[in-house]
C-alpha positions as a printed Julia matrix, in Angstrom:
432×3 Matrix{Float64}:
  93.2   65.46   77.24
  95.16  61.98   77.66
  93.71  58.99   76.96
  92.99  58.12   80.96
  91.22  61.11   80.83
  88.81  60.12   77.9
  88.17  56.99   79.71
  86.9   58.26   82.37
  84.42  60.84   81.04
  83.04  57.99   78.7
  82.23  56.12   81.81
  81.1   59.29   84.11
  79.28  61.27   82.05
  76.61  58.89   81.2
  76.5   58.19   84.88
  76.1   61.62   85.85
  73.28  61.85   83.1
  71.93  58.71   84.66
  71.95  59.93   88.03
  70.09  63.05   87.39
  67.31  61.73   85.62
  66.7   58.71   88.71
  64.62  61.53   90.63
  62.38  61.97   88.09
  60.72  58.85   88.43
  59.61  60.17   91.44
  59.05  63.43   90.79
  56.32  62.42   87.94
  54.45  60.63   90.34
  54.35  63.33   92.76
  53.34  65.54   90.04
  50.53  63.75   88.6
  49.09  62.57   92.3
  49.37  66.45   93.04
  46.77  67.52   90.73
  44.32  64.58   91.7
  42.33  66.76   94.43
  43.58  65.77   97.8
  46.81  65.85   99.72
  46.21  62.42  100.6
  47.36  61.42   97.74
  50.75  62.96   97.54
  51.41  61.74  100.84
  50.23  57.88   99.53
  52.91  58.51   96.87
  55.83  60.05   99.58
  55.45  57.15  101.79
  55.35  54.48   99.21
  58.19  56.26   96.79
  60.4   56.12  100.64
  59.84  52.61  101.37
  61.31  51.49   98.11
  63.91  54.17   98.22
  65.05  52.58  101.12
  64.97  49.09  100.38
  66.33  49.16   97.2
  69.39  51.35   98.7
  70.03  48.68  100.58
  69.8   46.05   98.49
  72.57  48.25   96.3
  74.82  45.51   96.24
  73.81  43.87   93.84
  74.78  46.24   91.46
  77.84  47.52   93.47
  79.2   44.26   94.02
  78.65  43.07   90.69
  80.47  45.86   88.96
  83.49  45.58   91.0
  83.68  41.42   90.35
  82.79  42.34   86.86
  85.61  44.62   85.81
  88.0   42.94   87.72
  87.26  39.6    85.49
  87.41  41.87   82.57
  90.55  42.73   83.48
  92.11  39.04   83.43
  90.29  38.75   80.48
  87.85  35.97   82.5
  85.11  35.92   80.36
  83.62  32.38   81.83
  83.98  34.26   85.07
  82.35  37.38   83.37
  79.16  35.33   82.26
  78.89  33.58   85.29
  78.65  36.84   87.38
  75.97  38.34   85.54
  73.66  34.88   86.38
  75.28  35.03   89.58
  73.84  38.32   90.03
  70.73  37.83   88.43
  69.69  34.77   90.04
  70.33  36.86   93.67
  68.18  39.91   92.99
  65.19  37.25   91.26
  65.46  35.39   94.67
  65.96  38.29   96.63
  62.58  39.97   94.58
  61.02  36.21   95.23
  61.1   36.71   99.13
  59.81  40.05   98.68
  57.0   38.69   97.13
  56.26  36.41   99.47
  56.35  38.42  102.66
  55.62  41.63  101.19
  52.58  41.06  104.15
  55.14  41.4   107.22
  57.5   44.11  104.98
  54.57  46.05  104.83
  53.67  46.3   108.55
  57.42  46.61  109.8
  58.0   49.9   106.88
  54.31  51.42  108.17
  55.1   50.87  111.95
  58.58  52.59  111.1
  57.2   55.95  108.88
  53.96  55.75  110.73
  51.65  57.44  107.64
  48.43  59.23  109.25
  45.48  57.08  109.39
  44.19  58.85  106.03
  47.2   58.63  103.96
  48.03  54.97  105.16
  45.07  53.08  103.08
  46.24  54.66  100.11
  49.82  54.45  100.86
  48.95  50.47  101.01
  47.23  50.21   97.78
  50.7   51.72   96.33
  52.72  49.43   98.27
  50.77  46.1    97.04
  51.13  47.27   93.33
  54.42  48.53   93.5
  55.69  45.66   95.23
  55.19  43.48   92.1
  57.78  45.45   89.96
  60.53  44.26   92.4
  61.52  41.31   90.51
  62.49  43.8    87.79
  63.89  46.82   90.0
  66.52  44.43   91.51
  67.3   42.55   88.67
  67.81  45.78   86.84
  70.18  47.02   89.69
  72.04  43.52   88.57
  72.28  44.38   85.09
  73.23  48.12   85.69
  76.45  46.71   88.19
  77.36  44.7    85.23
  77.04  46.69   81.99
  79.49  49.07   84.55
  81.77  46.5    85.38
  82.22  46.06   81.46
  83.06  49.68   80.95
  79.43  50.83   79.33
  77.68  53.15   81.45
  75.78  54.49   77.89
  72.88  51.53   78.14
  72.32  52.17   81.63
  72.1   55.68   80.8
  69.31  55.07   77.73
  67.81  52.98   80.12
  67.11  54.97   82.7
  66.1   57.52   80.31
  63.94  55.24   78.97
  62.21  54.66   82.29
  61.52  58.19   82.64
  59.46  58.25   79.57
  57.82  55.05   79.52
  56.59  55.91   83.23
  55.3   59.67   82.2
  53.21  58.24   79.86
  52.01  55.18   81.14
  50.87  57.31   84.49
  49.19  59.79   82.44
  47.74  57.41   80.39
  46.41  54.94   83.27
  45.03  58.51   85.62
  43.52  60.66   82.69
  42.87  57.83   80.02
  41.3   55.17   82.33
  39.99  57.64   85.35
  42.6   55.51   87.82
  43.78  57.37   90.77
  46.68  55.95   92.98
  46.58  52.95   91.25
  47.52  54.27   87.64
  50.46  56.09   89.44
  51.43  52.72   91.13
  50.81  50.81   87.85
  52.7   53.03   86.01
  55.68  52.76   88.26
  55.66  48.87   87.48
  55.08  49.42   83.91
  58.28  51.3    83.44
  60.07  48.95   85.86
  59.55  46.24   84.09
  60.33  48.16   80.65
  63.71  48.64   81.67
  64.31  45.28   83.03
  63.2   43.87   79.28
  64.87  46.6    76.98
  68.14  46.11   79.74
  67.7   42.41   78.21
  67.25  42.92   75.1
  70.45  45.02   74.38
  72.17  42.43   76.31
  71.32  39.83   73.87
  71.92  42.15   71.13
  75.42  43.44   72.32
  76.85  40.62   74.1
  75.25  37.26   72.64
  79.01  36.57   72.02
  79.58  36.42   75.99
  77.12  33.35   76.02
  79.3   31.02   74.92
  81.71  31.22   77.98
  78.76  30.64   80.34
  79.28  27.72   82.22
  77.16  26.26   84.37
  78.94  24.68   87.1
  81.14  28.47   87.29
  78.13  30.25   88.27
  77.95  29.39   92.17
  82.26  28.55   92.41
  82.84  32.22   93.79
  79.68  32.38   95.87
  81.54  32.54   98.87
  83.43  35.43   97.71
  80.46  37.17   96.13
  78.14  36.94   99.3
  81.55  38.12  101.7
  81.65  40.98   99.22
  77.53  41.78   99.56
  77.58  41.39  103.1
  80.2   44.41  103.57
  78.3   46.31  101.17
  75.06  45.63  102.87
  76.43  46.5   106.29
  78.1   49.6   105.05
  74.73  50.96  103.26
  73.24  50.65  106.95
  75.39  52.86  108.25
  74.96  55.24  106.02
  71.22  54.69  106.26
  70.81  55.15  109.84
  72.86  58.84  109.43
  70.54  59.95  107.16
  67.49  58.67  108.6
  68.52  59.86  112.12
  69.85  63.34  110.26
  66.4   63.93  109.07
  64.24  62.67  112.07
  66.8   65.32  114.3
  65.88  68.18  111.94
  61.82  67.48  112.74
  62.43  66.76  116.37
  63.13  70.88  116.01
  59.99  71.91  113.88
  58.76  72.07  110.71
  60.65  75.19  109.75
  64.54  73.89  110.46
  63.22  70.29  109.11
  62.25  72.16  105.66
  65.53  73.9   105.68
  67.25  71.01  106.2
  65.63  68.97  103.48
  66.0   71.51  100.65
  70.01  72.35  101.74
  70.19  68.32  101.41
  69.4   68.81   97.78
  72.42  70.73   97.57
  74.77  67.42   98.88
  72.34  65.38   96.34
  72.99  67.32   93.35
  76.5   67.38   93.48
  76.61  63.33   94.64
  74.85  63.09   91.35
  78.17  63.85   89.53
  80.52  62.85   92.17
  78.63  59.24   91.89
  79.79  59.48   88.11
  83.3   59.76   88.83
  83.31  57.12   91.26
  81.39  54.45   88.83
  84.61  55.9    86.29
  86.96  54.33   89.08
  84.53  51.41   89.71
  84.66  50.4    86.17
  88.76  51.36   85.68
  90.19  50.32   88.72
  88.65  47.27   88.84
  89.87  46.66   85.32
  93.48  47.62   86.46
  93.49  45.84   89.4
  92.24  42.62   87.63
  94.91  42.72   85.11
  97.47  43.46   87.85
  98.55  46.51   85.88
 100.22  48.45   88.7
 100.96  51.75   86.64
  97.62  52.1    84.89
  95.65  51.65   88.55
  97.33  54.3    89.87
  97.35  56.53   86.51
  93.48  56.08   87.03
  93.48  57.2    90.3
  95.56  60.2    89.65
  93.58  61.48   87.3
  90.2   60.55   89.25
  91.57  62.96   92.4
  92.27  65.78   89.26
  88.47  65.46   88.08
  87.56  65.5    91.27
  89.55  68.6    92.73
  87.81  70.02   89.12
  84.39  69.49   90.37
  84.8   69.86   94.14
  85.7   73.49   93.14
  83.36  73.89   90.66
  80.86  72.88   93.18
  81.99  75.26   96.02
  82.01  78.17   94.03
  78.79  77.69   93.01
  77.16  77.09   95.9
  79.46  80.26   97.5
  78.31  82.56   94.37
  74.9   81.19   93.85
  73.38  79.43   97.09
  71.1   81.96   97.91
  69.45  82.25   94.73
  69.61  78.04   94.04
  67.6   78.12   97.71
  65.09  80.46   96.49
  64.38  78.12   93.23
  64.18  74.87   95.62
  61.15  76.76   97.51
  59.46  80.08   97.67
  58.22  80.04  101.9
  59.55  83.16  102.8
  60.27  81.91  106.53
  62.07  79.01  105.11
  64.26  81.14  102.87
  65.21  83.75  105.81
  66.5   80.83  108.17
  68.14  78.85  105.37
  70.42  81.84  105.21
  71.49  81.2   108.92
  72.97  77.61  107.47
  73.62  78.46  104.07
  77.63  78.51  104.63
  77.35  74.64  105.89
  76.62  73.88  101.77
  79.69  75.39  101.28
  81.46  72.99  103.0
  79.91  70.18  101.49
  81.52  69.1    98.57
  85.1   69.67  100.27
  84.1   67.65  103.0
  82.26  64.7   100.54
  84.5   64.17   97.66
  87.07  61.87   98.75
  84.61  59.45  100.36
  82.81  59.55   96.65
  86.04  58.33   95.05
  87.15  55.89   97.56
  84.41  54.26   97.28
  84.71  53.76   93.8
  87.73  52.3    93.53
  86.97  50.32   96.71
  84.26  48.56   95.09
  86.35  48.2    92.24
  88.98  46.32   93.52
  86.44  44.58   95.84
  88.4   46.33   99.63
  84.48  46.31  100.52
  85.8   45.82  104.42
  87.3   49.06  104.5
  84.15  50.91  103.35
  82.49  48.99  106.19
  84.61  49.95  109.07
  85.17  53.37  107.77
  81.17  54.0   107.62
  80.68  52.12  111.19
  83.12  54.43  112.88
  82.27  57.53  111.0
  79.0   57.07  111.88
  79.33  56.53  115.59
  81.65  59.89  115.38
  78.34  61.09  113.46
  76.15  60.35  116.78
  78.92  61.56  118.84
  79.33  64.84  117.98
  75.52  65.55  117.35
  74.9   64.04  121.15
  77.85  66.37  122.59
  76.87  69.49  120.23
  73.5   70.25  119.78
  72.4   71.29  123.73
  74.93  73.91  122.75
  74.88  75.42  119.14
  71.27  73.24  118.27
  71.05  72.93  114.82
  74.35  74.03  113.66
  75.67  70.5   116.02
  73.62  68.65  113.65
  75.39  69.88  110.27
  78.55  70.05  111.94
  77.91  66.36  112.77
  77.05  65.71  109.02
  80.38  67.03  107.84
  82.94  65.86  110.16
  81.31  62.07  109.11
  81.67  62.96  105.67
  85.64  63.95  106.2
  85.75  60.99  108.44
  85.07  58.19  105.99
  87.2   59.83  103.45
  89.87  60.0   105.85
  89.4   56.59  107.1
  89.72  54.93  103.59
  93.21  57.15  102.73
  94.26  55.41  105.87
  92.84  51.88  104.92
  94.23  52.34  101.23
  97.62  53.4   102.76
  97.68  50.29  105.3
  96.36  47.87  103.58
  96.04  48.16   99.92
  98.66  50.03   98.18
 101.45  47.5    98.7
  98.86  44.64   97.27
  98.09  46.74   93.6
């Protein structure tokens, strides 16, 4: 194993470790609601957990942005410019969290009127929002940190961290529902709780690793780049949109055809998630790298890191697809045990398959897009892959139903690969 190749596991594999655990949080709360002696409950917890799921996503920038600004300064060796982007960063997802905060009154009517909870889960789904909503000031200025610890090449803190989360918010839950006879409120506080523990421990080892960064920070640096750092959130923004309305619209088309087709659909989805989980890893190794490369305008290195980045990934893409060829059947029958579910999951099964073929390049593009800041390409390759995404669901699925909508799915996952091997080719490779 080179040394290229030892850089980038140090930077995935934490990632991927990271990734993984980020549904637990989650999953606790479901867990604990689900034992509380109404379904009410769970559902409180679903459309709450979905609300922030979805505004954080799209508030990703901060930490995608970040990283790619970051390593690219660490790759001049910028380190005024590497202190300034992490108050940069900061002070965006505190003001961001700040607005939140203030009109969490309107945000709450616009994300009800969009899921539409039933008139029994929606008073409890409330009380989770107005707790919840409090911990946003640390969520976002966590998702800060996270993009900048990357950018620096240490994806091992964010990985403690989120491990960290995981624990802190098992047993402040428990604690706050058994100890203190608290229902959706101990699950909501508990959220916060462990929200707000990673934001201070995320803190804490910053002080303690890189006090020495401090003494760069300059003041009147923080807001010289703005213009560049809001052009560079803006494309992000738009681009997490895009992908946000194809997977909102790819779910909403799978219940517009019962509850049957909408469960398979959701637990073959896990599928695409599990493998993003590692895929994501890689892609934060050429976030992190490339960036670096780029920065220091070392030609050979950047593309020695992204020739061994498409070698992991053909390694995992395969990995992936033999697995899911040898062992999607029986990974289906873990995910759920509804016998009806299981029979007509076996009817799409193949479409997994295709999945990680069809997803990998995008993964890595994007990577090393947001490392070397080309955030316009990942916008107009998401736009147009998505509007081939609507296309050929509109044109397909009067004729083969819910195979149209899958097909859809992985003809906009080629597409946006596709699109950013032509952007790179056009309009990047000659600038590195």
């Amino acid at each position: 194993m080179n040394v290229r190749d030892r850089q980038i596991l140090q930077i995935a594999l934490p990632s991927i470790v990271s990734n993984i655990t980020v549904p637990l949080l989650g999953l606790v709360d479901v867990a604990i609601v689900g034992h509380m002696g109404s379904a009410v409950y769970i559902g409180a917890v679903a459309v709450g957990s979905m609300i922030f799921n979805l505004v954080y996503w799209l508030f990703g920038f901060l930490r995608m942005g970040t990283s790619g600004m970051t390593s690219q300064a660490l790759g001049r060796r910028d380190f005024t410019e590497v202190a300034s982007l992490l108050a940069r960063s900061l002070s965006m997802a505190l003001g961001i969290a700040l607005l939140f905060i203030v009109f969490q009154g309107p945000m709450k009517w616009a994300a009800f009127a969009l899921i539409g909870p039933t008139s029994d889960v929606a008073p409890y789904a409330s009380t989770y929002f107005d707790i919840v909503i409090w911990g946003a000031p640390a969520s976002l200025g966590l998702s800060g940190l996270m993009g900048w610890y990357i950018g620096l090449q240490n994806t091992r803190i964010p990985m403690v961290i989120s491990i960290g989360q995981n624990i802190v918010n098992i047993l402040a839950s428990l604690t706050l529902v058994y100890g203190f006879g608290m229902k959706i409120e101990g699950v909501a506080l508990g959220t916060v709780i462990a929200q707000y523990a990673g934001f201070i421990v995320a803190l804490g080892l910053l002080v303690h690793y890189y006090e020495r960064l401090f003494r760069y920070f300059r003041k009147q640096r923080v807001f010289r780049n703005i213009r560049q750092f809001f052009h560079v959130n803006r494309d992000i923004f738009l681009r997490t949109l895009c992908l946000v309305a194809v997977n909102l619209f790819f779910t909403s088309a799978g219940a517009r055809q019962g509850a049957v087709i909408l469960s398979v659909n959701t637990v073959m989805m896990q599928l695409y998630l599990f493998f993003s989980y590692f895929m994501d890893g890689f892609a934060y190794a050429g976030e992190a790298l490339g960036g670096k490369t780029y920065g220091a305008h070392n030609r050979s290195a950047f593309h020695e890191t992204l020739r061994r980045l498409w070698l992991w990934t053909l390694i995992v893409t395969t990995a992936f697809t033999l697995l899911y060829l040898c062992c999607g059947k029986w990974i289906i029958s873990i995910l759920t045990d509804e016998p009806q579910v299981i029979e007509v999951s076996q009817t799409y099964l193949w479409w997994t398959w295709l999945i990680p073929i069809a997803g990998s390049v995008a993964f890595i593009w994007d990577g090393i897009f947001i490392g070397i800041t080309a955030t316009r390409g990942m916008l107009i390759s998401s736009f147009v892959s998505a509007l081939v995404f609507f296309g050929v669901y509109e044109l397909t699925v009067g004729i083969i139903g819910n195979h149209g909508l899958w097909l859809a799915m992985v003809i906009y996952l080629v597409m946006r690969g596709v699109l950013q091997t032509i952007w790179y080719q056009l309009r990047i490779i000659n600038g590195i």
